[in-house]
C-alpha positions as CSV (number, residue, x, y, z in Angstrom):
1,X,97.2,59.7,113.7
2,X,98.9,63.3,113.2
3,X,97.4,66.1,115.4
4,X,96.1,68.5,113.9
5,X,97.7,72.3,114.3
6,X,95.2,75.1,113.6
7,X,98.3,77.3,113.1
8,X,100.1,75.5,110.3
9,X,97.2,75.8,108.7
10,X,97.0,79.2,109.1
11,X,100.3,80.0,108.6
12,X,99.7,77.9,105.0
13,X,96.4,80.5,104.7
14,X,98.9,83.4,104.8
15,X,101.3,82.1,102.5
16,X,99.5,80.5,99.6
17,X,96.1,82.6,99.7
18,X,97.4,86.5,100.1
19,X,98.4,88.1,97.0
20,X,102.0,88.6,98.5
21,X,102.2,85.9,101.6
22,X,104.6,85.5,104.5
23,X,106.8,82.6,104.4
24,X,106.0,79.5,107.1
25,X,108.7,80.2,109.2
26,X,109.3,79.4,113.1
27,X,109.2,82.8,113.2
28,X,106.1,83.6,111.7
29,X,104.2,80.6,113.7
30,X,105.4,82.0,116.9
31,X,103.9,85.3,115.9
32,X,100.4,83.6,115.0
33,X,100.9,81.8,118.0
34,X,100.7,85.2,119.9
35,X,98.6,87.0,117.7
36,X,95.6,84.3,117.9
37,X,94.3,82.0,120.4
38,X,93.7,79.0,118.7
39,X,90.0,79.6,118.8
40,X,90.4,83.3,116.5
41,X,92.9,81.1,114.6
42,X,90.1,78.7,113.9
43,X,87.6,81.7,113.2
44,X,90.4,82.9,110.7
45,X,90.5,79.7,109.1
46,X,86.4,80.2,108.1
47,X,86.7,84.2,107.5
48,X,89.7,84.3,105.1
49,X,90.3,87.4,103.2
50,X,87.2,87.4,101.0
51,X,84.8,90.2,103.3
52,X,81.7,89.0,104.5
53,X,79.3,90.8,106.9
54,X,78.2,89.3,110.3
55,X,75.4,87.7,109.1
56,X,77.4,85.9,106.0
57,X,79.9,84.4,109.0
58,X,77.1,83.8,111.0
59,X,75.9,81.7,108.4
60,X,78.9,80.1,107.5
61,X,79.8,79.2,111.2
62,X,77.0,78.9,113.1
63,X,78.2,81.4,115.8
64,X,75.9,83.1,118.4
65,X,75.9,86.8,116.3
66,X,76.7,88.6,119.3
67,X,79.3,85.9,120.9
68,X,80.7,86.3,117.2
69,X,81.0,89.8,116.5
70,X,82.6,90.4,120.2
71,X,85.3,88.1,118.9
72,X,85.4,89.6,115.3
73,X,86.2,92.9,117.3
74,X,88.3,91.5,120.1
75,X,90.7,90.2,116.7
76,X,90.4,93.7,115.4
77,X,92.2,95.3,118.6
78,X,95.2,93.0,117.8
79,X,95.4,93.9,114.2
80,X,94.2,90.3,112.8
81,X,90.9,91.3,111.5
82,X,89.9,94.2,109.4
83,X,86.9,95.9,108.7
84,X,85.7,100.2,107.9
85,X,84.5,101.3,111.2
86,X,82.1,103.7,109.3
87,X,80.1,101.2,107.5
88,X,76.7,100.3,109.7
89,X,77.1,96.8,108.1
90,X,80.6,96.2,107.7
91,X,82.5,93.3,105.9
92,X,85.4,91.8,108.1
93,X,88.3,90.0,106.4
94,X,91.4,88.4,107.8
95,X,94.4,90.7,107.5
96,X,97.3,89.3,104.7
97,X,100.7,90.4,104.9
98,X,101.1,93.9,104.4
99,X,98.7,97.5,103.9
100,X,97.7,96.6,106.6
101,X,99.2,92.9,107.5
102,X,100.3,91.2,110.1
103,X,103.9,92.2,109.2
104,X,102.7,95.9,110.7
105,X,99.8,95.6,113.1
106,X,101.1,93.7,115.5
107,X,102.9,96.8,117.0
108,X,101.1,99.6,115.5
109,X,99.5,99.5,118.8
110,X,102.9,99.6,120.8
111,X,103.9,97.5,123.6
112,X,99.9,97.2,123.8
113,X,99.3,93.5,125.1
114,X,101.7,91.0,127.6
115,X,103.2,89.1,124.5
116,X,103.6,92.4,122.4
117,X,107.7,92.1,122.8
118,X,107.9,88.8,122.1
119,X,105.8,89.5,119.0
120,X,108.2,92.2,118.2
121,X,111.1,89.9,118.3
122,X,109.5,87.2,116.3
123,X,108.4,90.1,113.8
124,X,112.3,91.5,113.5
125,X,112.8,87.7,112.3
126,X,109.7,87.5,110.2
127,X,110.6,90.8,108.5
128,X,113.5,89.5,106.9
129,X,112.2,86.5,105.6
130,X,109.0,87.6,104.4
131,X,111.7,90.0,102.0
132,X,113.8,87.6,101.3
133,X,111.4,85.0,100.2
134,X,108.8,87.3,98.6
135,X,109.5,91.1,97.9
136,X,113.0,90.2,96.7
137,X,111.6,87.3,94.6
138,X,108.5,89.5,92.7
139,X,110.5,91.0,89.8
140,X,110.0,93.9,89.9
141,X,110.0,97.5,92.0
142,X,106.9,97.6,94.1
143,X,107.5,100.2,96.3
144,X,107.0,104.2,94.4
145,X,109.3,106.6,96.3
146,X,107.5,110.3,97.1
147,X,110.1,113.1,96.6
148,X,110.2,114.7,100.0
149,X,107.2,117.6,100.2
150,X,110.1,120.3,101.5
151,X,112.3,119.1,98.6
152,X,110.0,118.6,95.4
153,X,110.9,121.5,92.7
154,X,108.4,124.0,92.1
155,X,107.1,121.7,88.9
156,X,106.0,118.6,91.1
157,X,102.5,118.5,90.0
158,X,99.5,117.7,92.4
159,X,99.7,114.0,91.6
160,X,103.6,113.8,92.5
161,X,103.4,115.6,95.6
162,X,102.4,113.7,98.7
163,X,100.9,116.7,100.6
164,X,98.7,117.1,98.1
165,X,97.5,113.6,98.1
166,X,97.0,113.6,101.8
167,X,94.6,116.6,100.8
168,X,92.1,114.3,99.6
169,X,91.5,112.2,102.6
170,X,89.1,112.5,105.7
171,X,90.5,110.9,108.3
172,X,94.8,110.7,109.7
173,X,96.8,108.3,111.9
174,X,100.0,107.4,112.8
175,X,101.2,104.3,114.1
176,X,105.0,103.4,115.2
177,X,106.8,102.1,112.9
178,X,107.1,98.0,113.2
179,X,110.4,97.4,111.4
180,X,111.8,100.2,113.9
181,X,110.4,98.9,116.9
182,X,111.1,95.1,115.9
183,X,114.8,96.1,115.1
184,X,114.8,98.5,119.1
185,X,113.5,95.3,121.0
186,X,115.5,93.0,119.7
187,X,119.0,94.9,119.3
188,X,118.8,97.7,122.2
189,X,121.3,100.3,121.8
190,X,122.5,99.2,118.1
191,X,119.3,100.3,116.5
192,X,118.9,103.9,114.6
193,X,117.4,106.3,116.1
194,X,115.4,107.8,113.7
195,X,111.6,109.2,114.7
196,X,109.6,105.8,115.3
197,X,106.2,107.5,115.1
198,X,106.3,107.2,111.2
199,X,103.3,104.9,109.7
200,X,100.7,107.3,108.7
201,X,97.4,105.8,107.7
202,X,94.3,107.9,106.0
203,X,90.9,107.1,105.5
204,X,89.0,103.7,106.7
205,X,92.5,102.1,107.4
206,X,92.9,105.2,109.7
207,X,89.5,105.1,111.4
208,X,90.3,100.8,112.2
209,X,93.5,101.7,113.0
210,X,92.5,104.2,115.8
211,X,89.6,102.7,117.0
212,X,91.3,99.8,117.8
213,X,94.0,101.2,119.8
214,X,97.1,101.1,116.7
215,X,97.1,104.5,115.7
216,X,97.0,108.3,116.9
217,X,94.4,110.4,115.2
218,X,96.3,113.5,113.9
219,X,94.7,116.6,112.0
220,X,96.1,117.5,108.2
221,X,98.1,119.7,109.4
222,X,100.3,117.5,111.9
223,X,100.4,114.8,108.6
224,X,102.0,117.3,106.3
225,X,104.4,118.4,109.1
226,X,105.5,114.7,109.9
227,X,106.0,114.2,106.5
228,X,108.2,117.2,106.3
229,X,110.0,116.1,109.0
230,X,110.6,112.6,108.4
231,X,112.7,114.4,105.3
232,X,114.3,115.9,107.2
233,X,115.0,113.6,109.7
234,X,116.6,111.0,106.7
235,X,113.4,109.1,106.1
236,X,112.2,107.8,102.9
237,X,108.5,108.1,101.8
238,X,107.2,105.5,99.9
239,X,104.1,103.6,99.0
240,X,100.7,104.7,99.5
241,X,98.8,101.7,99.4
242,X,95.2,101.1,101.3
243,X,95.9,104.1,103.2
244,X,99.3,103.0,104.4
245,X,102.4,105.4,103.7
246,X,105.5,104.6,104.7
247,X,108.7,106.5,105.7
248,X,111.1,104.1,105.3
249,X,114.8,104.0,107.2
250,X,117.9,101.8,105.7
251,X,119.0,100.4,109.0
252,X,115.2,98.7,109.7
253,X,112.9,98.7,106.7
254,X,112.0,95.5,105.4
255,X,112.1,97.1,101.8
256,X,115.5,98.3,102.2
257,X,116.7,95.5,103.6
258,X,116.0,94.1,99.5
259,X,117.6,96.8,98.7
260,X,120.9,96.2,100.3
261,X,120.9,92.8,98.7
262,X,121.2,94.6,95.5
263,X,117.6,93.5,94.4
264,X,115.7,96.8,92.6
265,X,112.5,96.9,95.0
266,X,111.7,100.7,94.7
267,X,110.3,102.7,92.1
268,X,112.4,106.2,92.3
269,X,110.6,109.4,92.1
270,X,109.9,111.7,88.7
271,X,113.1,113.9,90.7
272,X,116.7,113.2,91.1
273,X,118.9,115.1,93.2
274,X,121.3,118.0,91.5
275,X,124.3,119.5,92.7
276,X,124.7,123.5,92.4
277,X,128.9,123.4,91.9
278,X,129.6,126.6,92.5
279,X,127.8,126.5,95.6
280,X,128.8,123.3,97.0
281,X,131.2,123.2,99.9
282,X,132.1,119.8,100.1
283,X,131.4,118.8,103.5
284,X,130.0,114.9,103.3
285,X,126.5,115.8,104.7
286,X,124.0,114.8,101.7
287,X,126.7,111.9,100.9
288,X,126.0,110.7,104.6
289,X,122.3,111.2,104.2
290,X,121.8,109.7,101.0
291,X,120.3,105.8,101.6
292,X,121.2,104.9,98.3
293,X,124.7,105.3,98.2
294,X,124.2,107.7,95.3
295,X,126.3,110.6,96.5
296,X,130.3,110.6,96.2
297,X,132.0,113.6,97.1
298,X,135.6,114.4,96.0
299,X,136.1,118.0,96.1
300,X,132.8,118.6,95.1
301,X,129.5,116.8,95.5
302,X,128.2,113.8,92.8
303,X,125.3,112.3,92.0
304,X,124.7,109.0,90.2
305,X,121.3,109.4,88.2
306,X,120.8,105.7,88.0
307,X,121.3,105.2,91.4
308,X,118.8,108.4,92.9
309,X,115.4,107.4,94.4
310,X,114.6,110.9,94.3
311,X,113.3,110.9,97.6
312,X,115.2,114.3,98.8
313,X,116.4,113.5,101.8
314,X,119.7,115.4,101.1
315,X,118.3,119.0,100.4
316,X,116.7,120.3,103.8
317,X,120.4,119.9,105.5
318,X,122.3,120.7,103.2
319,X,124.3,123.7,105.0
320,X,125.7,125.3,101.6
321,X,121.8,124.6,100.3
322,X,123.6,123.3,96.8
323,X,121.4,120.3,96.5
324,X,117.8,120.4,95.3
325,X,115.4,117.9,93.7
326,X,114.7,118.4,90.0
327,X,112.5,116.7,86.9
328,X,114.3,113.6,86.0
């Protein structure tokens, strides 16, 4: 008679019923295997990703309410259960892969628990392999890239400019950034060293995120000012999905990581980077810069259309201040 293994069977959960999935890896069970006990694993296994309030998985289980919403919220401070924080009667749902997923949230928190690093090392692993196997396999770009918000032209219009839809929330986080702090834990002192502070969260993501210990509440005005600095500091911004923006590096991101295989996994900007000539001095900085490899310089600067996310990473350094972003 085969045992049974709660985790398979989770692990098959997370791959077959997400809309994206993570891959059933030795990597990925390790990281259940520290992310649940095998009694929130089993709990898992009943909540799934449909929401359902305390009473419906009350019902469903048989659970003592208040034994089962201790454990519900117990699973929420290590980033396996998700649920708005504001609602009186929330619904609480199994976090899938990604925005949020438990390719992010198992660090969001930091080194928060005893088994955090070995998650993190298990989640460098998992990283790769949930892009190889999935994001490179969908098709088609997935991930929007923002044009930089101390870049963007004076056209942008509201909808194109990030700062302007951070405007709209009520509520800001930032978490460290996993595929950084995977990539630092498992290859000290031959990782980048970009800012790791980077995942910025808004509204009911943002309130789970920093009740349960993975996030930093931050006012408006420190979100627009990490944004403008992660520009500057060679960061891409991309997605905005459930709350979850990215600001993306080419030596750790998982979506990058596609890209380097050559597979098209971003969606550029409505910008593309433009060379003043007359002004350029040629010195290699926004070539350097550039994480697309769209910048060749040979006595003066070049950019390949086709090849610019339009993210504007090259403008705010650029000591001759010959490059800017402008309408595709």
């Amino acid at each position: 008679m085969t045992s049974r293994d709660v985790y398979e069977e989770l692990a098959d959960m997370q791959d077959k019923e997400d809309v994206v999935g993570i891959p059933k890896t030795e990597s990925f069970l390790k990281l259940l295997r520290l992310q649940f006990t095998p009694e929130e694993a089993e709990l898992a296994l009943k909540v799934r990703f449909t929401p359902m309030t305390l009473s419906e998985i009350h019902e469903k289980t048989g659970m003592d309410k208040e034994r089962l919403k201790n454990m519900l919220l117990t699973m929420a401070d290590k980033g396996t259960v998700f649920y708005d924080p504001a609602e009186k009667d929330p619904a609480y749902k199994v976090v899938g892969s990604a925005a949020p997923g438990l390719i992010e949230t198992g660090l969001w928190g930091n080194i928060k628990y005893p088994y955090s690093i070995e998650l993190g090392k298990a989640l460098y692993n998992v990283l790769k392999e949930w892009c190889d196997a999935k994001l490179c396999t969908l098709g088609f770009p997935f991930a929007p890239v923002w044009g930089g918000t101390i870049a963007l032209p004076v056209d942008a219009q509201p909808a194109e400019n990030l700062a302007e839809i951070m405007k709209q929330n009520d509520h800001f986080s930032v978490s460290p950034c996993p595929c950084r702090l995977s990539h630092w834990l498992v290859d000290p002192g031959n990782h980048c060293d970009h800012i790791l502070e980077t995942c910025l969260h808004t509204g009911e993501l943002s309130r789970w995120a920093v009740k349960h210990g993975m996030g930093r509440q931050i006012t408006l005005d420190e979100t627009l000012a990490l944004l403008e600095a992660a520009t500057r500091d060679g960061l891409v911004s991309t997605l905005n999905i459930n709350g979850c923006v990215c600001n993306c590096c080419v030596d750790c991101c998982a979506i990058f990581h596609g890209q380097k295989k050559g597979v098209s996994v971003f969606v550029p900007s409505p910008f593309e980077a433009k060379v003043d000539e007359d002004a350029c001095n040629a010195c290699g900085d926004c070539a350097d810069r550039c994480p697309a490899d769209a910048i060749q310089v040979n006595g003066i600067a070049a950019v390949q259309s086709e090849n610019c996310l339009g993210c504007g990473v090259c403008v705010p350094n650029c000591r001759s201040q010959s490059m800017k972003l402008v309408r595709r």
